[in-house]
C-alpha positions as CSV (number, residue, x, y, z in Angstrom):
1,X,60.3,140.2,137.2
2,X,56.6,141.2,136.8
3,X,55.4,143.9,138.4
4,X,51.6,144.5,138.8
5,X,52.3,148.7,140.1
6,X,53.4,151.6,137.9
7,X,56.3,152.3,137.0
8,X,55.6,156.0,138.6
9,X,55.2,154.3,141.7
10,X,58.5,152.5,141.5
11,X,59.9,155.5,140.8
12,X,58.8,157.8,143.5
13,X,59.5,155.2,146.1
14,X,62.9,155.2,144.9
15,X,63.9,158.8,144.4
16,X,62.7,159.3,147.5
17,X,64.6,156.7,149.3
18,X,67.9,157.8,146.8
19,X,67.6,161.7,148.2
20,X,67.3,160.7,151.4
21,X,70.4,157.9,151.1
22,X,72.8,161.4,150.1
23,X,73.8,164.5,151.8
24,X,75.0,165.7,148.3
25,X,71.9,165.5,146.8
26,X,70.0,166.6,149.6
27,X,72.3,170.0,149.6
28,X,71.9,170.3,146.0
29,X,67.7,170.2,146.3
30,X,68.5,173.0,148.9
31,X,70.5,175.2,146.2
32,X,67.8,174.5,143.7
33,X,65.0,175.0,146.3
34,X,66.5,177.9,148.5
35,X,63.1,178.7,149.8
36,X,62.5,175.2,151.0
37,X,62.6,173.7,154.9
38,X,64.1,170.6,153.1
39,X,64.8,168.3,156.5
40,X,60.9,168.4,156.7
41,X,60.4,168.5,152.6
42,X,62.6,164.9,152.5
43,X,60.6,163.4,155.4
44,X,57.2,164.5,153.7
45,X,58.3,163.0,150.5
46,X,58.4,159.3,151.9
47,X,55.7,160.1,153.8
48,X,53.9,160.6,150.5
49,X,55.7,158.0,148.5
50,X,55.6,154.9,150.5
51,X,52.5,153.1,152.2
52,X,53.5,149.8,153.9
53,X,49.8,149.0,153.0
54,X,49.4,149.9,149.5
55,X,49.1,146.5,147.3
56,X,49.0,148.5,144.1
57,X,52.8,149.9,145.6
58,X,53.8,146.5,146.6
59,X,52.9,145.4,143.0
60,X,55.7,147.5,141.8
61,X,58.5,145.9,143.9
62,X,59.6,141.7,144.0
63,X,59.9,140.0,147.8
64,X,63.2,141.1,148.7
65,X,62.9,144.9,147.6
66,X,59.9,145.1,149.3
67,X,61.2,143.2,152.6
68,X,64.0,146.5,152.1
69,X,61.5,148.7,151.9
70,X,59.8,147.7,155.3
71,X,63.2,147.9,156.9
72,X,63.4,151.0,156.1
73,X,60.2,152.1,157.1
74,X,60.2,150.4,160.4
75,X,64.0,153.0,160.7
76,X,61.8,156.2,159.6
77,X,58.8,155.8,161.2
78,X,61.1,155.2,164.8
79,X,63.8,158.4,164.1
80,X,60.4,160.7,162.7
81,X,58.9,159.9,166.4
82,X,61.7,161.1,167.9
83,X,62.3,164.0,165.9
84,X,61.3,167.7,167.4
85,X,58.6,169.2,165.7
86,X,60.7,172.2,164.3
87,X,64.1,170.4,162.2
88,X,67.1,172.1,161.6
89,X,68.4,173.2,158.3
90,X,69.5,170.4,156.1
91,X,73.2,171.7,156.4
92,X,73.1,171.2,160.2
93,X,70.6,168.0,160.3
94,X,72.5,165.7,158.3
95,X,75.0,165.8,161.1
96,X,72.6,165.0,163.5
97,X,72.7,161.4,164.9
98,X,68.7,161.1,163.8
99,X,69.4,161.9,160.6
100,X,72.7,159.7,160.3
101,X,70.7,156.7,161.1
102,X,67.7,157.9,158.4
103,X,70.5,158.6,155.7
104,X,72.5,155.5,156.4
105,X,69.6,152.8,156.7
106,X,68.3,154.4,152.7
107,X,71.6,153.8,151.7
108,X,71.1,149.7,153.0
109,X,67.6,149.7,151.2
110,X,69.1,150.6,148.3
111,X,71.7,148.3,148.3
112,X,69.8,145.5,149.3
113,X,67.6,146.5,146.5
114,X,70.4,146.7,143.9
115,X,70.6,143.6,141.4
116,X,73.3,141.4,142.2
């Protein structure tokens, strides 16, 4: 598979989408990071990693990753709308219903993305 973005790029994109797929890595970032608001850190970290209209980005991913990508997006960019200005604490987010949906549709990028 060629790519024509970095591999940084590939790699952000897909931390990002990885810490957002688990609770357990979300709470660890929180025990690293106690100072941090980290519901709104791990929604400004896609924010900042993906751009549905980057062609240097979409360089970095074949079709079908980048098809995964999207589907995620499109998931994100509905839940953050909905989402109150002022998030919870990770602990009590990632029961929330908005976040279940966010956490859940990472996980099906990811998998989708995963070599067969």
């Amino acid at each position: 598979m060629s790519h024509t973005g970095t591999d940084a790029d590939r790699t952000r994109v897909l931390s990002a989408l990885a810490l957002l797929a688990s609770d357990e890595a979300q709470l660890k970032y929180q025990q690293r990071v106690p100072l941090a608001h980290v519901s709104a850190e791990l929604l400004c970290l896609w924010d900042e990693a993906f751009w549905a209209n980057d062609s240097q980005l979409r360089g970095a991913f074949s079709e079908p990753e980048w098809e995964a990508l999207l589907r995620f997006n499109s998931v994100f960019d509905r839940v953050t709308s909905i989402l109150p200005a002022d998030l919870a604490p990770i602990h009590e987010f990632q029961r929330s219903q908005h976040w279940l949906r966010l956490s859940r549709a990472a996980a099906r990028a990811l998998a989708e993305m995963a070599p067969n």
